[in-house]
N, C-alpha and C positions, 0 to 999 in steps of 0.2 A: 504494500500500500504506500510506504512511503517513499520507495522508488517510484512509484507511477504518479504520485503528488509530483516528486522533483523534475520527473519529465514532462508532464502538461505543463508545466511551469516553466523550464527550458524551453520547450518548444511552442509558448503562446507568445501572440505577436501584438496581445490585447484587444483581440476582438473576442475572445474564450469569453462566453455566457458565463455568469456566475452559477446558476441555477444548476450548468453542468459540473461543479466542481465540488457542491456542498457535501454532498452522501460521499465524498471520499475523503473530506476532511472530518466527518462525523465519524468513517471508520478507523480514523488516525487515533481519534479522542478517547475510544474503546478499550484501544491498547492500550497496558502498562505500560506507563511512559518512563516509569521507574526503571524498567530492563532495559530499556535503549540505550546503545552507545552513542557517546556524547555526540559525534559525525551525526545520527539519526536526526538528533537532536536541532544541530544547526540547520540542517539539510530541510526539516520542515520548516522552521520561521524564513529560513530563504522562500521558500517553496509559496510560504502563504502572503508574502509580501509583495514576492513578483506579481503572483497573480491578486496581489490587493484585496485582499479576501479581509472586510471592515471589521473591526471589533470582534476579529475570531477567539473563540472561549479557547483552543487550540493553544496560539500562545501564551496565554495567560497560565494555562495548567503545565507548558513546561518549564520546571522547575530550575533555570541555568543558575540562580543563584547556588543553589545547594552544593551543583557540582561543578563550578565557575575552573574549579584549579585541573578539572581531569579533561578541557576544551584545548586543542592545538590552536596557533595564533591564526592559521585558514578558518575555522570552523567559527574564535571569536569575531574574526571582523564580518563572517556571513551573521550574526545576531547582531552585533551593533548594525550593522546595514539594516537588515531587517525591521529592527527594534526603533530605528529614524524612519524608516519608509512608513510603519504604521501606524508613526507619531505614538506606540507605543508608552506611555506616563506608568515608567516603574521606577521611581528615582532609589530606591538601593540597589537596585541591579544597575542602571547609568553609574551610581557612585562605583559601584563593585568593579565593573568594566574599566572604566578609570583608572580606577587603582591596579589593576594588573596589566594593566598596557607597559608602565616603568620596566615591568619585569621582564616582559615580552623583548623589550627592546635593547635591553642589557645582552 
């Protein structure tokens, strides 16, 4: 499911119907989000921001804070991207990002 999220989403060019995309975002939300490797992880908020999917409950329930430190610096900048695309307002997770950028960059 959530390789076929990141590929509609690779490959829409913005004319993708929303209406076609919600039952496979709704299959996302099923999953334990808790077993996904952190990649899975970025991979959807990419996923739902390309395709501009508003106020999806999706990113809200995953959890990047908790596991901020187990994300490679490819997979952080796909949530901070993401995380600005959906105007996203989670200011400890912005602060958290923040703060491990220093680390990244050393």
């Amino acid at each position: 499911m959530i390789t076929a999220l990141h590929r509609t989403a690779s490959l829409n060019d913005g004319h993708l119907e929303l209406y076609k995309i919600l039952p496979l975002t709704e299959s996302i939300e099923a999953v334990n989000l808790a077993r996904l490797e952190p990649r899975h992880l970025a991979n959807i908020a990419w996923a739902v921001a390309r395709l501009t999917v508003p106020d999806s409950p999706l990113v809200s329930a995953l959890d990047f804070e908790a596991r901020l430190t187990e994300f490679k610096p490819q997979e952080l900048s796909n949530i901070t991207w993401s995380i600005a695309q959906l105007s996203f307002r989670n200011q400890p997770l912005i602060e958290a990002l923040a703060a491990r950028a220093p680390e990244l960059l050393s």
